[in-house]
N, C-alpha and C positions, 0 to 999 in steps of 0.2 A: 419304221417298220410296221407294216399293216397286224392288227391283232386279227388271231385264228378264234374261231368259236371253240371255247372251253379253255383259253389260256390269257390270264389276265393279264396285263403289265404291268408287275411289281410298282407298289406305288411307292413312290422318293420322299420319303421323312424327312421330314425338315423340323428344326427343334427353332422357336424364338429365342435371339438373343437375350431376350431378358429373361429368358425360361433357365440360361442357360449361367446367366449370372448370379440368378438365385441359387440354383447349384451349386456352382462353385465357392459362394457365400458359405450355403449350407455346408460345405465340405470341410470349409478352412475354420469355421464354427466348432465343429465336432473333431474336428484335430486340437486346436486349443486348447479345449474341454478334457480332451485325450491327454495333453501333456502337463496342464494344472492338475492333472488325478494321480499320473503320474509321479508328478514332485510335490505331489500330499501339499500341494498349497488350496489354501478352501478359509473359510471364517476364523477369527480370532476364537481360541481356545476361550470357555469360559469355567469358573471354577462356583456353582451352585450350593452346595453344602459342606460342612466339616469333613463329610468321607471323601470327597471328592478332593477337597484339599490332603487327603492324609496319603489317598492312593498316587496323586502325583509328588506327593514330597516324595515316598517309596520310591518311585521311580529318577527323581533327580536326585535324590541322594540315600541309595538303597540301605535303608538298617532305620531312618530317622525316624522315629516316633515322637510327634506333637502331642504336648502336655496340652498347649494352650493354641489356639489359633484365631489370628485373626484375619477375616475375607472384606476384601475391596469391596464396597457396595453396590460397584458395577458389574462385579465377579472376576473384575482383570488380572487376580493376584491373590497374593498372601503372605503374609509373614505364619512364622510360627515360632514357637521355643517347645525345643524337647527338655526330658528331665536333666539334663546335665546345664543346663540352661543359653546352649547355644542356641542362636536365630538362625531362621532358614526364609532368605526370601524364593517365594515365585514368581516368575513373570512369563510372558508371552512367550514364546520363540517359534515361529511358525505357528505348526498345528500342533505343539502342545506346550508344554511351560518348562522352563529352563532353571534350576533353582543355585543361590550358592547361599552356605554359609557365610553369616556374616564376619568380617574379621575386625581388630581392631584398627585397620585401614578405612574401616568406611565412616559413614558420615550419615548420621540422621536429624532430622531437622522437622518439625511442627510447623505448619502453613493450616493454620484453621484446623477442618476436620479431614486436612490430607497432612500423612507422611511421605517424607521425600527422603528416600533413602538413596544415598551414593553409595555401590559398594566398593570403591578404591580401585575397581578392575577397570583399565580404558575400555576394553574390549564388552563389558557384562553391563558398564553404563550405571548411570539412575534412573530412577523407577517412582512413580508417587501413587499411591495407596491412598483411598479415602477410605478412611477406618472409622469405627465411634467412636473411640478412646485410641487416638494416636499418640497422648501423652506418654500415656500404659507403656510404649513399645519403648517409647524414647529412653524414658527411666531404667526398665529391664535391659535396652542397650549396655546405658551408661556403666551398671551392675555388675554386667559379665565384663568388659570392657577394663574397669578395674580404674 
């Protein structure tokens, strides 16, 4: 079709394929991103100081107040003992920390300066804690335990 003066012809966009698979990279990127924020999946939880530990015991097992606590040195965990002298461990579960008391089912054990604690639950697993005084724990186990 001959072009009239004062009307241009529409010029035809063409995108490169590899314009176009970065694109679509970018897209299937930022949906991923989308549905890991989603399911609150993101970095292992970590537990920094004694309040940090007391605010998640609260929340795994609402009422518990730690006498004594002791924190993994990687921050992955916690035992604790409140005044009645039950144990409470913490551990990871997703993005935040999963806790149970412990019962006379479980199983503690000294490996150096880690505790490995079993808590008798298939489902809750063991757990190993590198603590300064894992002996400490082991003893206060045995105590309440009877």
């Amino acid at each position: 079709m001959p072009q009239t003066a004062g009307h241009a012809n529409p010029a035809r966009m063409e995108i490169p394929p590899d314009v176009l698979k970065f694109l679509g990279s970018l897209i299937a990127i930022l949906a991923l991103a989308g549905i890991a924020l989603w399911l609150k999946l993101g970095p292992q939880p970590r537990i920094e100081s004694p309040e940090e530990a007391r605010i998640a015991a609260d929340q795994a097992v609402s009422g518990f107040d730690p006498v004594e606590i002791g924190l993994d040195q990687n921050g992955r965990g916690a035992i604790m003992r409140d005044a009645a002298g039950r144990l409470l461990l913490l551990r990871p579960h997703g993005s935040h920390f999963a806790g149970r008391i412990l019962t006379p089912l479980a199983r503690l054990s000294q490996e150096g300066e880690q505790l490995v604690i079993d808590t008798g639950e298939r489902r809750y697993g063991a757990f190993t804690l590198a603590l300064k005084d894992p002996s400490a724990w082991v003893r206060a186990f045995e105590a309440v335990k009877g």
